[in-house]
N, C-alpha and C positions, 0 to 999 in steps of 0.2 A: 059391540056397538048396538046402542038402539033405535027406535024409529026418530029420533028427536035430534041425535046426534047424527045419524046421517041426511037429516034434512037441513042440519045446519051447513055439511060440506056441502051440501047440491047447492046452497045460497051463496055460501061465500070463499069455498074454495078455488082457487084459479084455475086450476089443470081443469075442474068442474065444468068451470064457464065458458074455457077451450073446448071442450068435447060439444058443449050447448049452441057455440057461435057458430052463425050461417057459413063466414066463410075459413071453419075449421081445416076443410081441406087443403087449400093455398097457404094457410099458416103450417100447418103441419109437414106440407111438400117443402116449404120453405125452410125449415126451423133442419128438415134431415138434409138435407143439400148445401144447408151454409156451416151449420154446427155436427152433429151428428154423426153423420156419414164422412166428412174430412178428419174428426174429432179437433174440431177447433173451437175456441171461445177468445171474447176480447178480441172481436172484431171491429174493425173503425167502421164510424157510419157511410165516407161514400163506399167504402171495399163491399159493404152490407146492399145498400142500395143497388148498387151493379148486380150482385146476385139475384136482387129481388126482379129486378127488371127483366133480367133473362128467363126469371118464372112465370112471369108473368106476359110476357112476348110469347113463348111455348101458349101459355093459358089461352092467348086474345088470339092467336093463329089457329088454334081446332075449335076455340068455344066462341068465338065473336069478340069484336071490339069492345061491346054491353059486358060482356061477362064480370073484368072487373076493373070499373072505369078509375078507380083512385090512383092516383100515383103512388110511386113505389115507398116514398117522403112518409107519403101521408100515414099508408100502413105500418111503414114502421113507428109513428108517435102513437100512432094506438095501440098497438100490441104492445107498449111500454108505456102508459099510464098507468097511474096506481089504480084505478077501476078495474084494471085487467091485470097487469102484472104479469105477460106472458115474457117480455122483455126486462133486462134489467140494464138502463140508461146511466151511464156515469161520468166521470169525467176522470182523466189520470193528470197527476202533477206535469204543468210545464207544458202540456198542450192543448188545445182550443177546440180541439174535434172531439164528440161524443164517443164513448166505445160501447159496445153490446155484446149481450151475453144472455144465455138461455137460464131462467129461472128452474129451481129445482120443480117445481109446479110443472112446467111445460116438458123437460126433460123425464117427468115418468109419463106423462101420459103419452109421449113418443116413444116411450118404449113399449108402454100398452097395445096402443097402434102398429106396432112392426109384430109382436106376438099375436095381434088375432089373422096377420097372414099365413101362418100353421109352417110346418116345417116336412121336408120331404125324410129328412133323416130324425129322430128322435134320439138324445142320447139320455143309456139310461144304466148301464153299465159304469159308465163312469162316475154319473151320480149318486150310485148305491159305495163304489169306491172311496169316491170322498168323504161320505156321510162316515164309514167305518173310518177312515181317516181320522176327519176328527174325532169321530166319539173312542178311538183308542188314547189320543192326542190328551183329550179331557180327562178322561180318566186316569189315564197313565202318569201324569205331570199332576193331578191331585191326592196321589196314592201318598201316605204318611208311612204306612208301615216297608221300613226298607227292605225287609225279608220278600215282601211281596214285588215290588221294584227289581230286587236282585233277579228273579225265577222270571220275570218275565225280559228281560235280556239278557238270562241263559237262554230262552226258547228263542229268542230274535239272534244269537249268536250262534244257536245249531240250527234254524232257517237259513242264515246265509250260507253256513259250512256248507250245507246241502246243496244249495246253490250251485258253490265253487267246484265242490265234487263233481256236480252235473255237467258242467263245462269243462271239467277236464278231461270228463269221457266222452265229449263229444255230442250232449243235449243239447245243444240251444234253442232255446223256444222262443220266435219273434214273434211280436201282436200281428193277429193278422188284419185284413186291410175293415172290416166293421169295429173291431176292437180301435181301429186308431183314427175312423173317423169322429167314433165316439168320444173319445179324449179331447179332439182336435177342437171337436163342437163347445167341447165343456170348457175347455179351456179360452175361447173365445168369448164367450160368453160370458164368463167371469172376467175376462178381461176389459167388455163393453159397462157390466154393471159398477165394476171398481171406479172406470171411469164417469159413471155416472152421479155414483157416490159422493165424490169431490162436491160437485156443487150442490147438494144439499150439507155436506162441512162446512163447507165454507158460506152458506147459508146461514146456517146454527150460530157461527162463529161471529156475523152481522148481525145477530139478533142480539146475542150475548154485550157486543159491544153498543149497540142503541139502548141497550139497559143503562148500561153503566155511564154512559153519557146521559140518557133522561134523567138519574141518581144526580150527578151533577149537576145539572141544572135548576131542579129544584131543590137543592139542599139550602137549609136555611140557620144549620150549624154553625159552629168553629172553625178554624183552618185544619188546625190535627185532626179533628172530626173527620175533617173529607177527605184528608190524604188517607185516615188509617181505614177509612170507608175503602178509597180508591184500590187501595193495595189489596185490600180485603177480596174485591172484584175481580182482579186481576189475577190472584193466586186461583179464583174460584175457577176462571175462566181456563187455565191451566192445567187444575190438578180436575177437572172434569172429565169424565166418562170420553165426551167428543176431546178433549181435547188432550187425553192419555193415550187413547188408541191412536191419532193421528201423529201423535209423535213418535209412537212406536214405529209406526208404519216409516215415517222418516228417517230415521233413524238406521231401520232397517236398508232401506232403499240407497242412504246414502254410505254405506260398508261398501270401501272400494272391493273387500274379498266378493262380498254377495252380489254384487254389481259383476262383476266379471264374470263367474257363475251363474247367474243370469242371462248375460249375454252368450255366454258359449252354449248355453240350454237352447235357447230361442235360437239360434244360426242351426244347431247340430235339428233341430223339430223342422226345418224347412229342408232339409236333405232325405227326408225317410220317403222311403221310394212307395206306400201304399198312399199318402198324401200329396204326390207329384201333378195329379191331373187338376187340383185345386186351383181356381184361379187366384182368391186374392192370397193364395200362400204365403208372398212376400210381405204380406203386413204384418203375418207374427212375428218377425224376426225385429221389430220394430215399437214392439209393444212396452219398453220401456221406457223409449222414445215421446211416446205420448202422454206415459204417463207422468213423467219431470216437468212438463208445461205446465199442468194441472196442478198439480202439487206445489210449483213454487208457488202459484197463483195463491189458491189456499197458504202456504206459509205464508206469503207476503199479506196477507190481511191478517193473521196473528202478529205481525208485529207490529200493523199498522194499529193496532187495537191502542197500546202503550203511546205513541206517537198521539194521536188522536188524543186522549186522556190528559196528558202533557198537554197542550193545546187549547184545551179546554181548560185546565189548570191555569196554565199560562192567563188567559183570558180576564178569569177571576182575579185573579191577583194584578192585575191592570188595571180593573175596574176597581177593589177595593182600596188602592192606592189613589186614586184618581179621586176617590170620595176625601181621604184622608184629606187630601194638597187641598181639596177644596173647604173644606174645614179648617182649615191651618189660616188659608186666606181669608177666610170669613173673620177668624178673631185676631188676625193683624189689621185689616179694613177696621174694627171694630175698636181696635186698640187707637190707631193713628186718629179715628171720629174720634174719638174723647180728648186726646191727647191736650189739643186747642181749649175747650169748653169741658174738662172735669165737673161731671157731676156734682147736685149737692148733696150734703151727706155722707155719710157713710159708702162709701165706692164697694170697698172687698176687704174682707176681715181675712188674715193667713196667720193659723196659728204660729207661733213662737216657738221656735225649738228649744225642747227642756230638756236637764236630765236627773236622771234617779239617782238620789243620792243615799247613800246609806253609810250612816257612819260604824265602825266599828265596835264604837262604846254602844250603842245601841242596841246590841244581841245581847239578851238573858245571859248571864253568869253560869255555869255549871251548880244544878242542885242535886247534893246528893241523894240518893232514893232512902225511902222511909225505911226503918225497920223493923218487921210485922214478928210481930209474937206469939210465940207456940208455944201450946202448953204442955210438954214434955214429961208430965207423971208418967211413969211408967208401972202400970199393974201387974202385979205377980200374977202368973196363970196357972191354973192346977193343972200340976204333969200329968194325971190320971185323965182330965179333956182333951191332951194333943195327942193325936195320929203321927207320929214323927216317919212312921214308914214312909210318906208319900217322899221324905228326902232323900229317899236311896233304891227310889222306886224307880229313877232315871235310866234311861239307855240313849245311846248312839247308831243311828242308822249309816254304815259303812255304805257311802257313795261309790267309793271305787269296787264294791262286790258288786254292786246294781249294773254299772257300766260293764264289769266282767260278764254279767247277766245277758245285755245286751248286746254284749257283741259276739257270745255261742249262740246264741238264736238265729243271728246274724250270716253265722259260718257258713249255714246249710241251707238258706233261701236269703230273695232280695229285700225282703222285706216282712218285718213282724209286728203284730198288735202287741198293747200289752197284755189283753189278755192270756195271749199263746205265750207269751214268756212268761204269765205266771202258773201257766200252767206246765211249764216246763222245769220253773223254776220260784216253788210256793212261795207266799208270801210270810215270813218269822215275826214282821214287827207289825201285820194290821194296819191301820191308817200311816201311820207315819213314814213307812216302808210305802205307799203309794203315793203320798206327800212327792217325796224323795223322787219317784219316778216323773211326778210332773212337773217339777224343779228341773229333769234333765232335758225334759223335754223342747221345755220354754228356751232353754239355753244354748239346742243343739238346733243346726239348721239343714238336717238331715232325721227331722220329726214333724211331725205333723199331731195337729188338734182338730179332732171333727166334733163340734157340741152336738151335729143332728143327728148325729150316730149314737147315741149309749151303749155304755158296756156293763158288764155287771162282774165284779171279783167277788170273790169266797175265801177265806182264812178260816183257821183253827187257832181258838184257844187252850190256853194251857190245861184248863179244865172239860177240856173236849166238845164246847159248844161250838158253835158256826156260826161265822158273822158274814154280812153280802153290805157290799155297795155296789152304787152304780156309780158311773163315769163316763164321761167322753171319751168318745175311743182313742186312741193314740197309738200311733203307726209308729215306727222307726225304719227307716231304712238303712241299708247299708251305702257308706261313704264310696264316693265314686273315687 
């Protein structure tokens, strides 16, 4: 990023304008006490309001009445206008109360905020772990070559042997207690950013559909136009990056196997006796809990995207109907005005329906074709000018030797050019003996033609000269 592009987020970034505003504090004390810290979102506005008030009751009791005279109402329609956008104001089908929720803007820079209060434990152990984690994960699951695949879960298969070994002779080796707060830290923490995640998806996934709703609204196409527009948008909206991964993630989450799995993981991590003194211990066991809120939240605006579109659809096709009726009524109105008082003149001409007639006798006769005259003298030629050898100068190139050809070449490797078969197996007839091999070639689908490769073959004539051509190379392989 440059100086130009970071001057643009200091203007009109939100989280930006949060970190800028005087009373950042109170918004930010607020934003982790309602949202955050409970991990809750889709909050009603009076449930919101009560919280605020209790922040600000704490506030106006150590800092004075003056500190922050607005009501708690009022705070909240600021912090959710579109100037600011640290709130995200809506409204849910079938009820009449406002709901609230923490924009992705304001949710990082509360995370910002909680990290420049530092950490007494650092974990760093486990983050070196994961990193080989994945990067073994990456690689391993992009390996093509199965040979290499095989050897590395033989060594993952005599890892564990060894293992097992170890534990039957009585090794056990438990993490000890810095090894497992390390984990513990890491593990929370990924826990807090997954959830944090969500509403920047589901952010994405609101921007995505305000597209496709601006698309319709100014479309000034056809019907099929917009639909095969719409679908168009919707497949897009799908088969996207965001929206591949998040179904994966679903998908995953929702395996009654991995779900249970899960759960007995997160029970069995709140039992391990070096992370007993932990206070909020009992929240890990819970962390899937939190995260199925968030998640349907997100899912339910991917289907509400379809819905909404529908709707908007819907819409259109009311109104263009609505134009139709009123056109229809205009030239019945118009029709019943004449009805009385017909114009003079010529009112409206409607052509006459005709038809084509073609009688039979009307097709051409059959004529028969002319016949052209040749003139068939035949000249005697003097026997002593003709060459008659060239008539018995003929041969046949035996196809089934050639195919014999290729498949000894064939026996002893996967695969042969032709020049190694002719060199294994000279060439007797020159061109037409090459002919003949790319004739097989064309035909077999266990050959290949490279034109940007050249070959070059050599023959011997009867008269012991050497003749070369070149060629595209041409592979053969052998049939699987």
């Amino acid at each position: 990023m440059d100086f130009y592009a970071i001057n643009s987020l200091r203007e009109n970034h939100a989280g930006w304008s949060l970190l800028r505003a005087q009373n950042a504090p109170l918004a930010l004390a607020f934003f982790m006490s309602a949202f955050t810290s409970p991990n809750q979102r889709n909050i009603g506005r009076q449930q919101l309001i009560d919280v605020l008030d209790d922040v600000l009751f704490g506030l106006r009791d150590t800092r004075g009445d003056n500190s922050f005279p607005r009501a708690a109402s009022e705070y909240l329609d600021d912090w959710a206008a579109p100037d600011k956008a640290w709130l995200r104001k809506y409204y849910v089908p079938g009820q009449d109360e406002p709901r609230y929720d923490l924009t992705a803007a304001s949710e990082d820079v509360v995370r910002w905020v909680e990290s420049l209060r530092g950490r007494d434990f650092v974990a760093t152990q486990s983050r070196l772990t994961s990193i080989f984690a994945v990067l073994k994960t990456l690689v391993q699951e992009s390996e093509t070559d199965p040979e290499v695949r095989l050897a590395e879960l033989q060594r993952q298969r005599d890892t564990i042997d060894d293992e097992m070994q170890r534990l039957r002779d009585g090794h056990i080796r438990v993490m000890s207690t810095p090894e497992a707060l390390d984990h513990y830290q890491q593990l929370t923490a990924l826990a807090k950013d997954l959830l944090a995640d969500f509403r920047e998806v589901e952010q994405n996934f609101r921007t995505l559909d305000r597209e496709v709703r601006e698309h319709i609204a100014t479309w000034d196409g056809t019907q099929g136009e917009l639909l095969a527009s719409i679908f168009a948008n919707q497949q897009d909206i799908s088969s996207s990056l965001q929206g591949r991964t998040f179904q994966g993630f679903w998908d995953y989450l929702m395996s009654p196997q991995l779900r249970t799995e899960l759960r007995d993981l997160l029970q069995r991590a709140t039992q391990i006796e070096a992370l007993a003194k932990l206070d909020n211990l009992h929240a890990v066991s819970n962390l899937h809990q939190d995260w199925l809120p968030a998640v349907e939240q997100t899912q339910t605006t991917v289907r509400q995207l379809s819905q909404q579109m529908r709707r908007l659809l819907d819409d259109k096709v009311f109104l263009e109907n609505k134009r139709i009726m009123q056109l229809i009524r205009s030239i019945e109105s118009g029709a019943l005005g004449t009805r009385g008082q017909p114009p003079s003149g010529t009112f409206l001409t409607v052509a006459a329906p005709s038809v084509d007639v073609a009688l039979p006798f009307e097709r051409p006769l059959y004529e028969p074709s002319r016949r052209v005259m040749v003139d068939d003298d035949v000249v005697p030629a003097d026997d002593a000018d003709v060459d008659a050898g060239a008539l018995f100068s003929q041969f046949h190139v035996d196809t089934e030797r050639l195919k014999a050809n290729i498949d000894a070449a064939l026996d002893e490797t996967d695969q042969a050019t032709l020049a190694e078969i002719t060199d294994a197996y000279p060439l007797s007839q020159g061109l037409a003996e090459i002919v003949t091999y790319y004739q097989l070639a064309t035909e077999s689908e266990w050959a290949s033609i490279d034109p940007d490769r050249p070959q070059q073959l050599s023959w011997s004539l009867p008269d012991g000269s050497i003749r070369e051509a070149t060629i595209d190379q041409i592979v053969f392989v052998r049939p699987a």
